[in-house]
N, C-alpha and C positions, 0 to 999 in steps of 0.2 A: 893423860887425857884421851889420846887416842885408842890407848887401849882399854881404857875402860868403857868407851861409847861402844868400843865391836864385842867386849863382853855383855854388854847389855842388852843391842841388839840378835846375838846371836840365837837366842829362844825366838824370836820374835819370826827369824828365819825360816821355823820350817813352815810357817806359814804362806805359800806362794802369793796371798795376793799382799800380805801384808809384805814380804819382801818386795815389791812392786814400790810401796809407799817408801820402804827404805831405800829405795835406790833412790830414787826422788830426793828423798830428805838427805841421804850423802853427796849428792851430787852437788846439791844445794847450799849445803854447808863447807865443800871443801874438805870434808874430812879424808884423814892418810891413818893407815893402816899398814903391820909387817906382813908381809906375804904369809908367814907359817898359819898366823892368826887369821887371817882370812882364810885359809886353807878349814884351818879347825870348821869355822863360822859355816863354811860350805858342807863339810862332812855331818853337821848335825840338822841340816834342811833336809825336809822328806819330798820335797820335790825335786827333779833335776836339775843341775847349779853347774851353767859353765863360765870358767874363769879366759878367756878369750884374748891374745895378740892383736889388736887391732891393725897392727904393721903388714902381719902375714897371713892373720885367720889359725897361728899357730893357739891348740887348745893348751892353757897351761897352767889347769888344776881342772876338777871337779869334784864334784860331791859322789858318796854311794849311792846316792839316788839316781844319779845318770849311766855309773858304771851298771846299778840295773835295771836302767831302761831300755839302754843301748844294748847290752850284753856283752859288753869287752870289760876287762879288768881296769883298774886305775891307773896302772904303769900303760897298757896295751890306749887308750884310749887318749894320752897325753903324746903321742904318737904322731895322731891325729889333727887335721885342721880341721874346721871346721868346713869347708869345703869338701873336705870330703864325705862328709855324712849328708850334705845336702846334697839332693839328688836335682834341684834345679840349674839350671845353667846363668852364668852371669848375666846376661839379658832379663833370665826373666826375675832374679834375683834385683836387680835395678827396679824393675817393671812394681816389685812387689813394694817396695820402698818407697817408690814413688807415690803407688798406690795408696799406703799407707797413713803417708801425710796427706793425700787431697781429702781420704776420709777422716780425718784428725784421729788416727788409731793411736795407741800408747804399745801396743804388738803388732811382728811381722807375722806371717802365716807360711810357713815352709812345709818340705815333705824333705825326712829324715829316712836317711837306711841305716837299719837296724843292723845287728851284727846275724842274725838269719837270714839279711835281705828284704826283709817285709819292709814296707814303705810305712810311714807316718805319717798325719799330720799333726803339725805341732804350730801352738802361738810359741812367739820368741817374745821375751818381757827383756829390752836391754838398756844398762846404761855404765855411764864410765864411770870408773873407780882409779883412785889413786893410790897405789899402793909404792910405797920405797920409791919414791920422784917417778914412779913411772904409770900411764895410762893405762890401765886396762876396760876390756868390757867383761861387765856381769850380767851374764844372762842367765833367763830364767824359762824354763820347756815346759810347757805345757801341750799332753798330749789330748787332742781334740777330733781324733779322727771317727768318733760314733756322733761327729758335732754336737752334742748335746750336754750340758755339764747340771746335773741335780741344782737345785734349788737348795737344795739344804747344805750342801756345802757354803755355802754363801753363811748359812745359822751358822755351821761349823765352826767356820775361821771368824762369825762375830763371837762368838762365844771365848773362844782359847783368845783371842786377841783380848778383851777385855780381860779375861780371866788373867794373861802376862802384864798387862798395862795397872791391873792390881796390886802384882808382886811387885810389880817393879816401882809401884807409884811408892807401897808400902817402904821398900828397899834405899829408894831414892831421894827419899825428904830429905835429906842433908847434902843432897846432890847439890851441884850447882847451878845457876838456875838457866842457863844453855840446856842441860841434860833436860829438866824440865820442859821447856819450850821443845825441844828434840820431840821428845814422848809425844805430847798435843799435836806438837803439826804429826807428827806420826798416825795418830786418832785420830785428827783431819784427815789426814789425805786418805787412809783408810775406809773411811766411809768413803767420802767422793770414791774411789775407785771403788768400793762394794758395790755402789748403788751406779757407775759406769757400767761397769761388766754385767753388773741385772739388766740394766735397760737395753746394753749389746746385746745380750743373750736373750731377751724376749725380742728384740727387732729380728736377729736372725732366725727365733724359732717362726716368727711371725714371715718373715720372709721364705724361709723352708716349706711351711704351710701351703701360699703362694703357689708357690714352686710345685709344690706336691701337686696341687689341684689344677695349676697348670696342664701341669705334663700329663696327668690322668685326660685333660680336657684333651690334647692334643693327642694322646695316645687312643682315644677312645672316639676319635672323630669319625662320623663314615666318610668324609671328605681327605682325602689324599693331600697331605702338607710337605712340603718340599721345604727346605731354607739352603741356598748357595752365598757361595762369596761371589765378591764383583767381577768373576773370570764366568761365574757361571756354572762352576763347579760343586757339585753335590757336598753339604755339610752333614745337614738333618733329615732324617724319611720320617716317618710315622710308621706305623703296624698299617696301617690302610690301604698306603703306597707299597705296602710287602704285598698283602695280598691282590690288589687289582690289578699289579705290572708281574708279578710273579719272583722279579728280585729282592734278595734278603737285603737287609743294611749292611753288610759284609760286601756284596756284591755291588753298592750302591755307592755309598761315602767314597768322594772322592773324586767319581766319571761326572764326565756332563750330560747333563739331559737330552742329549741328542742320542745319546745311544738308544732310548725310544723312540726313534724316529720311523715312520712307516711309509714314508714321503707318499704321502697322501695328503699331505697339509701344505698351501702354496707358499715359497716363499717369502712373498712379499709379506703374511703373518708374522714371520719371524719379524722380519727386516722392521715392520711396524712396531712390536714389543718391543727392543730393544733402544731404537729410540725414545719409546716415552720412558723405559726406567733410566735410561741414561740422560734424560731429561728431567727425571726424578720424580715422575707421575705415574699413578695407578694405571694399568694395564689391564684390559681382559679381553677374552676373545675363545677359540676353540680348536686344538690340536684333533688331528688325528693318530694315535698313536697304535707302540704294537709291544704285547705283550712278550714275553719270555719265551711262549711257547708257539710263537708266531701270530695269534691272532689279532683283529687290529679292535682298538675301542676309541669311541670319542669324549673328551674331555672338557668341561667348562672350564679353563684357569681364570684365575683373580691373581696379577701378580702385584707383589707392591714392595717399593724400597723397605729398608729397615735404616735406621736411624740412631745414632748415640745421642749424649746429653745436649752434646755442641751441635746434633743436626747434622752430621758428617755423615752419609750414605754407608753402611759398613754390610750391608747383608740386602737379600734380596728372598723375600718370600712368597710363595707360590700357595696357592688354594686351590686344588684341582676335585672337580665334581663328577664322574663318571655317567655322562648322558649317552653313554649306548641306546640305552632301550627306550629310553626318551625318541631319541631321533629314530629309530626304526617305526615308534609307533606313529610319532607324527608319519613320517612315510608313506606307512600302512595308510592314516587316515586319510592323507593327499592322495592315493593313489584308490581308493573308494572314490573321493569325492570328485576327480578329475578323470578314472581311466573305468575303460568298459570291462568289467570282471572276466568276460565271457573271450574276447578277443586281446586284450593291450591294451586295446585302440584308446586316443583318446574320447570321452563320449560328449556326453551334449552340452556341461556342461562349462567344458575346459574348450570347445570349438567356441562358443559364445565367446569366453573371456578374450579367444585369439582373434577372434572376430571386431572386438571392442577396441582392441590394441592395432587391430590393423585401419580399422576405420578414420583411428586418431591419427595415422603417422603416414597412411595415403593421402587422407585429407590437405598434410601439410607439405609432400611429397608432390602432390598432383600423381599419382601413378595407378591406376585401373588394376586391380585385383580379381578373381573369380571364385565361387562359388559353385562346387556341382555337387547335387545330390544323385544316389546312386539305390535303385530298389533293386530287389529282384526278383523277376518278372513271374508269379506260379507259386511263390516259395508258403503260402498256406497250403496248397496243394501238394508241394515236396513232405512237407512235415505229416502232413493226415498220411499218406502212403506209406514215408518212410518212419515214423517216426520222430519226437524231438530230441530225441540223442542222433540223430543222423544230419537232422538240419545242424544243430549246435556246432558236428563236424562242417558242415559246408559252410557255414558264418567263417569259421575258424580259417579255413583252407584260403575263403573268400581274400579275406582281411590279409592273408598274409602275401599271397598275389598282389593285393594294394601295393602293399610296404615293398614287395619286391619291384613293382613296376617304376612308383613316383617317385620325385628327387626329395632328397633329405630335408631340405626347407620346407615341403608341402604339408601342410595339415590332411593327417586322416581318422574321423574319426569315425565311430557308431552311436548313431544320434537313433536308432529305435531297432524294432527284432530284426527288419529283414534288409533297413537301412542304414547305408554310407553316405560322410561328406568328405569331399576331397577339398582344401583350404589352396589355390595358388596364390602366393603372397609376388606381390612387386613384377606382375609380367610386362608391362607398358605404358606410356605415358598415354597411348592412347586407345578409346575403346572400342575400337575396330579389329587395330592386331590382338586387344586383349582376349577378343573374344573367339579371333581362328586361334589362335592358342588353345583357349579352353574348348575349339569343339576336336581338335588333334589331338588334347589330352583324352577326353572325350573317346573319339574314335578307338584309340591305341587303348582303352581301358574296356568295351567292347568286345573289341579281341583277343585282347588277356583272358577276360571271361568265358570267351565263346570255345576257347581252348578247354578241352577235357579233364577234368579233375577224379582223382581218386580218392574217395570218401569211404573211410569202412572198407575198402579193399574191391567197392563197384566205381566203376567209371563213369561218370556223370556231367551233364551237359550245360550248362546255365546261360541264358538271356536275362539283359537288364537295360531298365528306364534309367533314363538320363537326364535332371533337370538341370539347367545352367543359368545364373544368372552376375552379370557382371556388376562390380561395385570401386567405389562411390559412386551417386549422383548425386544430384541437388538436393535430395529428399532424404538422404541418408545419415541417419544419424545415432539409430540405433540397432544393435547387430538383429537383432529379432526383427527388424524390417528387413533385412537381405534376407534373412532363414524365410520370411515368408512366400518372397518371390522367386526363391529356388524351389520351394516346394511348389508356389502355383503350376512354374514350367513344368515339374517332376508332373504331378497328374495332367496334365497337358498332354506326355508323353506317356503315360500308364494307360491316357483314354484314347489314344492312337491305336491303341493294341499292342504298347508294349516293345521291347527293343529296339527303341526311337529314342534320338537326344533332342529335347526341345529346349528354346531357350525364351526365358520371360519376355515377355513384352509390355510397351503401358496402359495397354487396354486392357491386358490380363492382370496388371498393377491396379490398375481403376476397379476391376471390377473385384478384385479381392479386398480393396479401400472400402468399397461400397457394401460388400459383405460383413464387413469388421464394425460398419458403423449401427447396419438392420442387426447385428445380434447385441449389440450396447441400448437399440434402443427399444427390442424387442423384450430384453430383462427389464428396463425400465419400466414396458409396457403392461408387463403381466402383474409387476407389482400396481402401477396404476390402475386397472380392469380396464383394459385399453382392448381386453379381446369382445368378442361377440360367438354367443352360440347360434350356431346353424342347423336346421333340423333337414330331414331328406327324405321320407318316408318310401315305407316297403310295402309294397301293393301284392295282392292276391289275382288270379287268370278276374275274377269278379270287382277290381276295381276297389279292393276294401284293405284299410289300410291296417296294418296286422303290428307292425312297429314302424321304427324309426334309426336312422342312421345321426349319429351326433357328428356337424364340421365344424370348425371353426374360422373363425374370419378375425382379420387385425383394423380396429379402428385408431388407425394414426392422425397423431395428430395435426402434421401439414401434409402428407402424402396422400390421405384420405382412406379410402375402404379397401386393405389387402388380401387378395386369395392366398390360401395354403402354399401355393407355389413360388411364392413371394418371401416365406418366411420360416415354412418348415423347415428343404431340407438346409437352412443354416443353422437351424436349434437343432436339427439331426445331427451336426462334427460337433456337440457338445453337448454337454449336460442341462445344455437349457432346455432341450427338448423333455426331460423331465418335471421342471417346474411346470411346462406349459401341459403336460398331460395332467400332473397334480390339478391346476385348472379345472379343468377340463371335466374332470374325472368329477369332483366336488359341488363345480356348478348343474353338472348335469343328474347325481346324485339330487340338489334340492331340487330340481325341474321335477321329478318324478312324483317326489315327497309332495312337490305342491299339489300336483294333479290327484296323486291318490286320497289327500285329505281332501278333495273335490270331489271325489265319489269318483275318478277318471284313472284307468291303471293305464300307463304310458311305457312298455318295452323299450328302451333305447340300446342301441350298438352306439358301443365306444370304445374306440382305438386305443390300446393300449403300446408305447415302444417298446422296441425290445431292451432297451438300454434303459427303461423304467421297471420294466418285468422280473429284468437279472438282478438288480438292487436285492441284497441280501435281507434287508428288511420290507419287503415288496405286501408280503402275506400282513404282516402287522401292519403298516401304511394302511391298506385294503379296511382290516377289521377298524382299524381309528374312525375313519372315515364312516363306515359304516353305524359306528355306534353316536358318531356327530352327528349326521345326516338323519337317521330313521332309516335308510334308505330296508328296500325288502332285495337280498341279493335277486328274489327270481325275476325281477324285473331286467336285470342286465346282463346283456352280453358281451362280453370281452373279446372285441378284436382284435388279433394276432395275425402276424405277418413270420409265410415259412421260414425268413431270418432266424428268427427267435428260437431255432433248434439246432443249428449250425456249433454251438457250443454249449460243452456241459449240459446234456439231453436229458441224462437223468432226473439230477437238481429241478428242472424248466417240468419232468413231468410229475415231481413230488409237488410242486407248487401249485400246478392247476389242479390235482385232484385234490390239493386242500382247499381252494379256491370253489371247489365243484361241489364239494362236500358241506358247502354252506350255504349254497345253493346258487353259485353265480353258473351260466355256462357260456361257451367258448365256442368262434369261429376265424375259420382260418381265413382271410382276409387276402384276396388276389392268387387265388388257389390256382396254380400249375406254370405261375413264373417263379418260383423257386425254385430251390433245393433241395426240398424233403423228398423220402422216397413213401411207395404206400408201407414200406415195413417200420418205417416212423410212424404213417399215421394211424395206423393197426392199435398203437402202445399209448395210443392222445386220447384224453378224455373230450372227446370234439363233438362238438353238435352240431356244428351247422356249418356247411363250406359256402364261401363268393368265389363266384367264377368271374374271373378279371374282365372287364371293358373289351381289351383287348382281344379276346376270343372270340363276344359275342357279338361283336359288330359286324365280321367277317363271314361268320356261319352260316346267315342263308346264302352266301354266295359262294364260300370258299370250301372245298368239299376238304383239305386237309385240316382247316378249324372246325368242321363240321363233326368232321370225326374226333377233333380233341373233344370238343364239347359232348359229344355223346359216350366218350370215353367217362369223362368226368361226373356226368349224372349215372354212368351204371356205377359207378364206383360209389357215389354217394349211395345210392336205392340199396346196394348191398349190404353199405355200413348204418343202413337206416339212418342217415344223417339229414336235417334238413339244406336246402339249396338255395341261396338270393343269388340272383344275377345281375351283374353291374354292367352301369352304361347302354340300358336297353333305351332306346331312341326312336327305333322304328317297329309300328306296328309288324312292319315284315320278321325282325327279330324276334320281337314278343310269340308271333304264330309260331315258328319255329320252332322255340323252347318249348311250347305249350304243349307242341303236338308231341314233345319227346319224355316232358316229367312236370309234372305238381309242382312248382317254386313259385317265391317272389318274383318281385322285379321290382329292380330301383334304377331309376334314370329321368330322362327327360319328358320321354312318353307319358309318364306317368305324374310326375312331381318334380319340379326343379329345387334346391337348397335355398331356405328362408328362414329369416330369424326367429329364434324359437318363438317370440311373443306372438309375431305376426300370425305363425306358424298352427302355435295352439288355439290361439281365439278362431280360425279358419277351422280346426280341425276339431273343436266344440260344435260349430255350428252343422 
């Protein structure tokens, strides 16, 4: 009986997965077998077949297929335990067993040495056999180390297994009907295990896969992946972390992450990460680290636990993003946005912000703080001399005299070209001492100044204005109301004459409130047509009036009827003084149009700013205007003030000779309180000079105005220019000019300023 089931079975043998179902089905049956015959049964399987001690792991048979798998002979390899071909250690041999059952495998997974030494891997298919009263195991080796087993071996062994389950069915009709049953469950479990090992073998290709696309994902990251064990100790690098730290994974696997360290990163970062993985939460934050070759980079980490099935913490993995240049550019951008290019310093922006901050925290401190602003005194006149690469040195030298004089808490910034603020934070509760403080700072900052500097390798002397104004008050709340009151003082002290510290006061506060509110309501006003035109006319020695001077006047609303002096120069420190010439300019434009489709040609002079003049689109403005209006340019002449050449001369003399060229002409407007010289006005397309008020009021009596003024009409008569005199008032003046040259006269004498309507129907008549 028994030996006729091991002759049956032993074709069936070299089938390795069909051997699988026979060990099953022996085990199951209890079947006993003589050793020699199992021996046979082993030598005719093509797969390797070890016959195993379970007592001691002693090997004690095999088949030719293991003798040439292994490479030892049959005697040489029966030698042998099985222990010693396994190259795993007890531990992890247990480890693997254990494994085995939690995934319900039917094989163990070993690594075999060969008799060259080469390692395997091999499934182990085992189970016990009884042979002569005694246990053994039969295993069965399968070598799996390319992981991958054809699919067609699977057709293979259905094929030949049917093809034996044929002969044998053929063979065996007169079997008994055990042998029968043997064969079927044989065919059963055969399948079941074919179609086990297919669905093994597609989960693990399917998992390899995985794996594949994994490791490419993480090998291929530009973010730097780290994974340690719970010491902290380096497992896994990437390729990414090779290249941004400089060390290989040779160099890596193993140390802990601290040997990146550039301790430039505060402790307490560490100290914080480690609690929260050790608390078992996601961590991030920003090392500073140092590469290989010393230099240092900053890094985004993401650290976060790693977890098994059970949720047990077994690994800790890191995500690191390399924000070098990240953080230098922000830098860059913060140090544009907050610092002066020219000097360090910080400028007007980042003085504000410290300003904001100090406001809030004196506020709640109760503690007086100060403000000084700092000019220097001449310094457009340094640069026209020396140059602006020579000023740029003296800003530079300036600034750094600051920083070496004041204490390390103080704010210094450069809040414009030729100005400094000095920021003293927290001098006293009160604002008495706060304020000898700041005129000692004050003083001692003077003389720092007044001390000689080497600029360019010349020695050079410097005086500077001092504004000061102390803060909190009651009224304080936002920093651009202290920046205003240290500048009112600063000109305070600019209009002293200069190397004087002055400090605000609230009359000087009042009256810069009161300024703040006439330019808010003077925009309002021009948008409303709240102004009025003013006409002045220009008389001839015969009393005939030849042109006109265009003024204007503010009709407010509860203030009532305002002079020029009321309202110009504060649209002078701004661009409002533009819209208000735009005015101006338009309405006096139709005055002329009206007159002339009256059959009446009306000359007006009209002022033009200089800070409407320089506007880059000034010439096209001009022609707009002109082709809205009708107006005819030779009716007008454009008042200018010697300001108006003090910068960019040339640009100022391209514009009026396009101006001139269309036929507007031009006078210089308060002729000989400026600036200009005659080799400026040599190169002006000029027609007509104003000899200022101020000259000719004094001239019949004052023999040194007498001579300016006769100075100024020879200079006209030779540039054949014509002449108006302003502010002529007394027949005595009138005679005077008369007897010296041919001009106008415009003043009191002659014609006081009235509204143009009044003005014209009187000068119809």
């Amino acid at each position: 009986m028994h030996f006729n089931l091991w002759k049956i079975t032993s074709r069936f043998l070299r089938n390795p997965f069909i051997a699988v179902v026979l060990l099953i089905a022996f085990n199951a049956c209890q079947l006993h077998a003589s050793a020699d015959f199992a021996s046979s049964v082993l030598n005719r399987h093509s797969a390797p077949m070890l016959l195993i001690d379970p007592e001691n792991g002693q090997i004690v048979d095999a088949n030719q297929s293991a003798s040439n798998f292994y490479g030892y002979s049959l005697d040489t390899i029966k030698n042998y335990t099985i222990q010693d071909l396994n190259v795993l250690d007890d531990d992890a041999i247990r480890q693997e067993i254990a494994r085995a059952a939690s995934e319900q495998r039917n094989y163990f997974v070993f690594y075999h040495r060969l008799s060259d030494q080469s390692i395997r891997a091999v499934e182990v298919y085992s189970s016990p056999v009884d042979l002569e009263s005694k246990t053994y195991l039969l295993s069965i080796v399968l070598d799996v180390t390319e992981k991958s087993i054809p699919e067609r071996v699977f057709t293979d062994h259905k094929e030949t297994l049917e093809r034996l389950v044929q002969e044998r069915t053929e063979q065996l009709e007169t079997s008994q009907s055990v042998q029968k049953s043997i064969i079927w469950l044989a065919l059963f479990f055969q399948s079941l295990v074919i179609l086990g090992l297919y669905l093994s073998i597609r989960r693990r290709q399917d998992a390899e896969n995985q794996l594949q696309k994994l490791t490419m994902a993480v090998e291929q990251s530009p973010d730097s992946i780290v994974i340690t064990d719970l010491k902290g100790n380096i497992e896994y690098v990437n390729s990414a972390f090779e290249e941004k730290s400089g060390y290989t994974f040779r160099e890596t696997v193993g140390q802990n992450p601290r040997f990146l360290h550039s301790g430039k990163t505060d402790t307490h970062i560490y100290k914080d990460m480690w609690e929260t993985l050790i608390d078992g939460r996601i961590w991030r934050g920003e090392f500073v680290n140092q590469r290989k070759n010393g230099t240092e980079y900053t890094e985004l980490a993401t650290i976060a636990p790693v977890r098994d099935k059970a949720g047990v913490v077994i690994n800790y993995l890191a995500i690191k993003r390399d924000i070098t240049e990240q953080k230098m550019a922000d830098e860059k951008i913060y140090q544009l946005a907050f610092f002066d290019s020219l000097t360090g310093l910080a400028n007007r922006s980042l003085l504000f912000e410290r300003l904001s901050q100090a406001l809030t925290s004196t506020a709640r401190l109760q503690h007086q703080e100060a403000l000084l602003l700092i000019n220097i005194d001449r310094f457009k006149m340094i640069n026209d001399a020396h140059g602006i690469g020579f000023g740029d040195e003296l800003l530079k030298v300036v600034s750094l005299r600051l920083v070496n004089l004041l204490r390390v808490g103080d704010t210094i910034a450069r809040t414009a070209g030729d100005e400094f603020a000095v920021m003293l934070p927290d001098i006293n509760q009160q604002a008495g001492r706060a304020s000898r403080h700041a005129l000692v700072v004050a003083e001692k900052i003077h003389a720092a100044l007044r001390a000689t500097f080497d600029v360019q390798g010349e020695a050079f002397t410097i005086t500077v204005s001092i504004g000061i104004t102390t803060f909190p008050d009651d009224q304080d709340t936002l920093s651009g109301t202290v920046f205003r009151r240290a500048e009112t003082a600063l000109h305070r002290a600019k209009s002293s004459g200069g190397n004087q510290t002055a400090f605000f006061e609230t009359s000087m506060g009042e009256a810069a409130s009161s300024s703040f509110r006439t330019e808010q309501e003077l925009r309002s006003g021009i948008q409303n047509n709240e102004l009025c035109l003013y006409l002045q006319p220009q008389f001839n020695y015969k009393h005939q009036i030849e042109a006109a001077e265009v003024l204007v006047r503010w009709q407010h609303p509860s203030r009532g009827l305002l002079y020029p002096g009321a309202f110009i120069p504060i649209a002078e420190e701004s661009d409002l003084i533009v819209d208000l010439g735009k005015w101006v300019f338009k309405e006096s434009c139709r005055l002329m149009v009206s007159e002339y489709s009256n059959g009446r040609g009306l000359p007006l002079s009209i002022n033009i700013s200089p800070k409407h003049f320089t506007k880059s689109n000034f010439v096209e403005w001009i022609d707009h205007i002109v082709n809205e209006t009708g107006v005819d340019p030779n009716w007008v002449v454009l008042e200018i003030t010697e300001n108006l050449f003090i910068k960019d001369f040339d640009t100022v003399v391209v514009n009026m000779q396009a101006l001139v060229e269309r036929g507007f002409r031009f006078s210089i407007d308060d002729f000989g309180t400026g600036y200009s010289s005659l080799v400026y006005l040599k190169r002006l397309p000029i027609h007509e000079l104003k000899i200022d008020k101020t000259f000719v009021q004094e001239a019949p009596f004052n023999r040194s105005d007498a001579v300016l003024v006769e100075t100024l009409l020879s200079v006209a008569k030779h540039m054949n220019l014509k002449v108006v005199a302003e502010g002529v008032e007394t027949q005595a003046q009138a005679d005077f000019l008369q007897s010296r040259a041919d001009i106008l006269y415009q003043g009191y004498l002659f014609g006081r300023p009235e509204p143009a309507a009044y003005w014209i129907e009187k000068w119809r008549t």
